[in-house]
C-alpha positions as CSV (number, residue, x, y, z in Angstrom):
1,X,5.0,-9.2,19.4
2,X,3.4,-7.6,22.6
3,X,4.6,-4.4,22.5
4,X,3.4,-1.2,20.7
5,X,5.2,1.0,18.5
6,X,5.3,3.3,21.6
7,X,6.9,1.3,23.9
8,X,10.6,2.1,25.4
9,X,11.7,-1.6,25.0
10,X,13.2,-3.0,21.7
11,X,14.4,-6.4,21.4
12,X,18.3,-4.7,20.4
13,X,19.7,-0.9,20.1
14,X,20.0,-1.3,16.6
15,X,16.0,-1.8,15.8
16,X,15.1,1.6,17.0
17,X,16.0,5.1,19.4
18,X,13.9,7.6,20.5
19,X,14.4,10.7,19.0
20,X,14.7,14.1,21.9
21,X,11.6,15.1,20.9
22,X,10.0,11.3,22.4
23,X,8.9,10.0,19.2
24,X,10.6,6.6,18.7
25,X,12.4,5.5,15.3
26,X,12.5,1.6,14.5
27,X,14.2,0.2,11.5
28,X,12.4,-0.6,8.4
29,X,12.8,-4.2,8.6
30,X,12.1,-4.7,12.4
31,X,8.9,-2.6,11.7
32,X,8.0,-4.9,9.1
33,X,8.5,-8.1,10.8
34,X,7.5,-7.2,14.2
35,X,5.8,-3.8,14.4
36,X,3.5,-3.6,12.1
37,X,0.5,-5.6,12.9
38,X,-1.8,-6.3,9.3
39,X,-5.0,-8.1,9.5
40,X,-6.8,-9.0,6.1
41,X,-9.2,-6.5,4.6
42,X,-7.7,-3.6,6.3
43,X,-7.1,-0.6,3.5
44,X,-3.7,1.3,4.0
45,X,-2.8,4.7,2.7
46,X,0.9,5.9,1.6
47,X,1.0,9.9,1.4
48,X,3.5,12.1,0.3
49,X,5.6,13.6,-2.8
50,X,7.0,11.2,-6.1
51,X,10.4,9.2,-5.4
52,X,9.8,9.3,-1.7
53,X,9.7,5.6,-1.7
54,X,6.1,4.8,-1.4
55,X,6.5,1.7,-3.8
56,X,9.4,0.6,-2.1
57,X,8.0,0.8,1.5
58,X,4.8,-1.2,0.9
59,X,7.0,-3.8,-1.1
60,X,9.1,-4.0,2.8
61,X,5.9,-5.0,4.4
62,X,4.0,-7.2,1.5
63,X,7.3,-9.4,2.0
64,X,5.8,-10.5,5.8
65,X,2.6,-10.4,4.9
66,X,1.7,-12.2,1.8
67,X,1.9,-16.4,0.8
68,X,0.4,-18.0,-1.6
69,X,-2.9,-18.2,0.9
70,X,-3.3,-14.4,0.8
71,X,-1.8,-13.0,-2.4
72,X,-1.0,-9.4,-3.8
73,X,-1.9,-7.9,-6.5
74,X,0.0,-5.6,-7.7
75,X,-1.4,-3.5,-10.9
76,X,1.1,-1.9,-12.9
77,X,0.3,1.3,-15.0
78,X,3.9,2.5,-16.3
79,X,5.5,0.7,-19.5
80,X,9.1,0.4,-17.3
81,X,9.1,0.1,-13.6
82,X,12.5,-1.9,-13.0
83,X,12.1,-1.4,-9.0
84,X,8.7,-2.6,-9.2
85,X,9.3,-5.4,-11.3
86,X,13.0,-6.5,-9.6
87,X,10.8,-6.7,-5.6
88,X,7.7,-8.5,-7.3
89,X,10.5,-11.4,-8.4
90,X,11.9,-11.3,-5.2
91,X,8.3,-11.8,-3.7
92,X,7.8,-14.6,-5.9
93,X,4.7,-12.2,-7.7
94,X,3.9,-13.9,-10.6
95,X,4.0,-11.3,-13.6
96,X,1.4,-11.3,-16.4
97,X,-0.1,-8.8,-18.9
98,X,-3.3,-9.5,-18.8
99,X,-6.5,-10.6,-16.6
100,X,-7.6,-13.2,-15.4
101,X,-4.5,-14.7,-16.3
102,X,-3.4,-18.2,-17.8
103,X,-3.0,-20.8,-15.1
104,X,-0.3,-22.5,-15.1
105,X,0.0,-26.7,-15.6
106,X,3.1,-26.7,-12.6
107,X,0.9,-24.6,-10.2
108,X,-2.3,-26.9,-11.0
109,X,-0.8,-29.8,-10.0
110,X,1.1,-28.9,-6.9
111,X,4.0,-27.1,-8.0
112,X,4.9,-23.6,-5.9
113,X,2.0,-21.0,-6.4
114,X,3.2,-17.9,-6.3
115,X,2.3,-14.8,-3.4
116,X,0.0,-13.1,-5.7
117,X,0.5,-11.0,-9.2
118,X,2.4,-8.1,-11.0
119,X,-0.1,-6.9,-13.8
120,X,2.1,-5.6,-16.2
121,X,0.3,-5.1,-19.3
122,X,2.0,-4.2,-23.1
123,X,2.6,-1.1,-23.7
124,X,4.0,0.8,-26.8
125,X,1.3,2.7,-28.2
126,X,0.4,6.4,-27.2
127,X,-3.0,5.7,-28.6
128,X,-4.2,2.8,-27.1
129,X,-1.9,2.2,-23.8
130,X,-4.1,4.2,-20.9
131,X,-7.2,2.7,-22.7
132,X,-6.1,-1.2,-22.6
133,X,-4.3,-1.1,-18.8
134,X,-7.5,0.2,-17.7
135,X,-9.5,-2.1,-19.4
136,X,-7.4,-5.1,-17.6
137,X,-7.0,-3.3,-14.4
138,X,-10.7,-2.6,-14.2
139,X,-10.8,-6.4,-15.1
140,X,-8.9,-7.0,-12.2
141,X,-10.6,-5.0,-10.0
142,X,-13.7,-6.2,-10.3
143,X,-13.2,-10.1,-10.6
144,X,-11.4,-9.6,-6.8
145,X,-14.3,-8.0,-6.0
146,X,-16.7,-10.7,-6.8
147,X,-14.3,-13.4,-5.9
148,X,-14.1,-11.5,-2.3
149,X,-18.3,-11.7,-2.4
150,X,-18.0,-15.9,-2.0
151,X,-18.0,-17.0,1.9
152,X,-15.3,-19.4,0.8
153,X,-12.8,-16.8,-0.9
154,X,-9.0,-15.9,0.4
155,X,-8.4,-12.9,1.3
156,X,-6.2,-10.8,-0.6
157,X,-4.1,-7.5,-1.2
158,X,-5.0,-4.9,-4.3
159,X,-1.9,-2.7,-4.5
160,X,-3.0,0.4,-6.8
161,X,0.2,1.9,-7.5
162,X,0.2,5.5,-9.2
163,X,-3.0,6.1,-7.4
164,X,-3.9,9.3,-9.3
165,X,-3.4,7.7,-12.5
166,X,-6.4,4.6,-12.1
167,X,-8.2,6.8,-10.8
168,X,-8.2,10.0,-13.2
169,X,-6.7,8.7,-16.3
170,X,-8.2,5.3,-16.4
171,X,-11.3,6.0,-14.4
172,X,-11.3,3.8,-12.1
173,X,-12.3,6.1,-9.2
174,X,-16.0,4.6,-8.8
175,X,-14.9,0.9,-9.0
176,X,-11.5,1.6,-6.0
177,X,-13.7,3.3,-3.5
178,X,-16.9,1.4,-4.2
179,X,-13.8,-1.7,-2.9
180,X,-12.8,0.9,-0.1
181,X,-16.0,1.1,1.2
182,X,-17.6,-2.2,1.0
183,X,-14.6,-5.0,0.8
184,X,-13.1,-4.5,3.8
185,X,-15.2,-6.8,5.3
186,X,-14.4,-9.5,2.3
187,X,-10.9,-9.8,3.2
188,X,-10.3,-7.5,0.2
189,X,-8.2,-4.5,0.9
190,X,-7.3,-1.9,-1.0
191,X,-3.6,-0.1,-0.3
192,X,-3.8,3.6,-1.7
193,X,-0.5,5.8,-2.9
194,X,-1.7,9.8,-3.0
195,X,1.0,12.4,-4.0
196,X,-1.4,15.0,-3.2
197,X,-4.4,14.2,-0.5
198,X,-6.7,17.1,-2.6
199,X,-5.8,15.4,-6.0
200,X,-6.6,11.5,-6.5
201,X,-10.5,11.9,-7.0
202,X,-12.5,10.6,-4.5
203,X,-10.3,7.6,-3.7
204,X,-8.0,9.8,-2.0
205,X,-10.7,10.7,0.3
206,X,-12.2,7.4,1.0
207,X,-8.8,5.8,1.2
208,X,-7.8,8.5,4.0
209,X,-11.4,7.8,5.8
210,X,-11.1,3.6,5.3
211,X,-7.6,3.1,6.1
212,X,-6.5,1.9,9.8
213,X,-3.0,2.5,9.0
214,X,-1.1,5.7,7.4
215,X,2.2,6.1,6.1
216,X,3.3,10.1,5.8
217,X,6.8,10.8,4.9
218,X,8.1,14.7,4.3
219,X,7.5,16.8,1.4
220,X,4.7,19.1,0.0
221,X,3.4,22.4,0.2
222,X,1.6,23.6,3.7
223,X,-1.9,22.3,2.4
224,X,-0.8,19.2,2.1
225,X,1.0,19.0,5.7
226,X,-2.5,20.5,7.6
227,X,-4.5,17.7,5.3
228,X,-3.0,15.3,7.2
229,X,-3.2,16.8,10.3
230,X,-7.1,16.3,9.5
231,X,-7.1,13.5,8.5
232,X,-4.7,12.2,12.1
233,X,-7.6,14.2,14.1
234,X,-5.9,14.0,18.0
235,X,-2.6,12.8,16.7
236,X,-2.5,15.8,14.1
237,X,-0.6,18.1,16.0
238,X,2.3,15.4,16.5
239,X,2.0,14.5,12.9
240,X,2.2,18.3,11.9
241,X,5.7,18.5,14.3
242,X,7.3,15.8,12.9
243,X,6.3,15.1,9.2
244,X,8.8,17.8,8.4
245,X,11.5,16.6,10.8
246,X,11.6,13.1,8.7
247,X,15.2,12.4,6.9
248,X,14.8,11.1,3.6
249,X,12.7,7.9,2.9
250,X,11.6,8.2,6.7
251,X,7.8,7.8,7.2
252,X,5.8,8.7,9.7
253,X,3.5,6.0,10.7
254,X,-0.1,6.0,12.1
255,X,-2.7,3.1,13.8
256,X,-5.9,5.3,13.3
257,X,-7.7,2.8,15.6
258,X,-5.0,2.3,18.2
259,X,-3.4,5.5,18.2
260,X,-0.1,4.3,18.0
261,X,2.8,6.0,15.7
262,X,6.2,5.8,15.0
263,X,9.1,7.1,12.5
264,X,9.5,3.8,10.5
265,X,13.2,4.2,9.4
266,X,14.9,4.1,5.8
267,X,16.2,1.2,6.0
């Protein structure tokens, strides 16, 4: 693909329109596939409100993205998450409960590897749960980290669903942007979910700084809408115009290098 987000030709009607106000819509999966141009080590931010289909989007693009040369992991931090769970099978993420895991004798000796990890650890116990997931996520966090340090490591995807919670709960706020603002240049990225931009810790801020490409979609309070107007710096007034336009699971995208944006559609 050649073209940008912006540009008035699409390979079919049905992969996108442009909206009367000029901003152009394209279709979740021809965004994926086509649009949405994802080099390794680059951070990525999803903003906006609970069950406004953060989780699912990123799954949408982790299904071009990742093979078993340049894996995902995907850490966990509820007891039951069936969407979660159902798109990690479907991206052939391996799931385990703890970390490092166990290898496995079929993926030793050259049966299928799988595109990276779901890190579901056990839960059940009020007292202990938040205090053993951090423990393996941490685990987790830091082994990519060093693995990311050796010249001759793949490059790989941390996907730090329920943001807020590794980073306040679990305190895992140090050890994310610490990953935010040195791995980059690793191969390691970090991709960031914020329900609030004022209320992650300092992830939320690094992760806004780091990232090369945003995903807004509609919902909040009028703080939250002029944060990321900030945090778009030119491109803030168009975000401001059309963040609240969005239909439901509609999210407004953003190349904070390029410039480029587009309404990446629901489906």
């Amino acid at each position: 693909m050649t073209q940008s987000p912006q540009s008035p030709v699409f390979q079919s009607d049905r992969d996108s329109f442009v909206r009367p106000d000029g901003m152009t819509v394209i279709s979740r999966r021809a965004f994926a596939s086509q649009y949405f141009h994802y080099r390794p080590g680059q951070h990525v931010v999803f903003g906006g409100p609970s069950t406004r289909g953060k989780t699912t989007l990123a799954m949408d693009l982790l299904e071009y993205i990742i093979n078993p040369d340049f894996q995902a992991y995907l850490a966990q931090s509820k007891p039951r998450d069936p969407v979660t769970e159902q798109r990690a099978r479907e991206l052939n993420l391996r799931e385990v409960n703890t970390w490092p895991p166990e290898k496995k004798l079929g993926e030793m000796f050259g049966g299928r590897k799988p595109n990276g990890f779901l890190i579901k650890p056990q839960f059940g116990d009020l007292n202990t749960d938040m205090e053993r997931c951090a423990e393996i996520t941490s685990a987790l966090l830091m082994e990519r980290y060093a693995n990311g340090a050796n010249p001759k490591a793949k490059p790989g995807i941390l996907v730090m669903d329920d943001t807020m919670i590794k980073a306040k709960i679990m305190g895992l706020d140090n050890q994310m942007v610490t990953i935010l603002a040195m791995a980059g240049a690793m191969g390691l990225a970090l991709w960031v979910f914020v329900q609030k931009p004022t209320d992650s810790g300092r992830t939320t801020v690094w992760g806004y700084e780091q990232a090369i490409h945003v995903f807004f979609t509609k919902g909040g309070d009028a703080r939250m809408l002029q944060r990321y107007v900030e945090i778009l710096g030119e491109n803030g007034p168009i975000a401001k115009r059309t963040i609240p336009t969005l239909e439901d699971f509609q999210f407004l995208y953003a190349n904070k290098v390029t410039g480029h944006m587009c309404i990446v559609g629901a489906k």
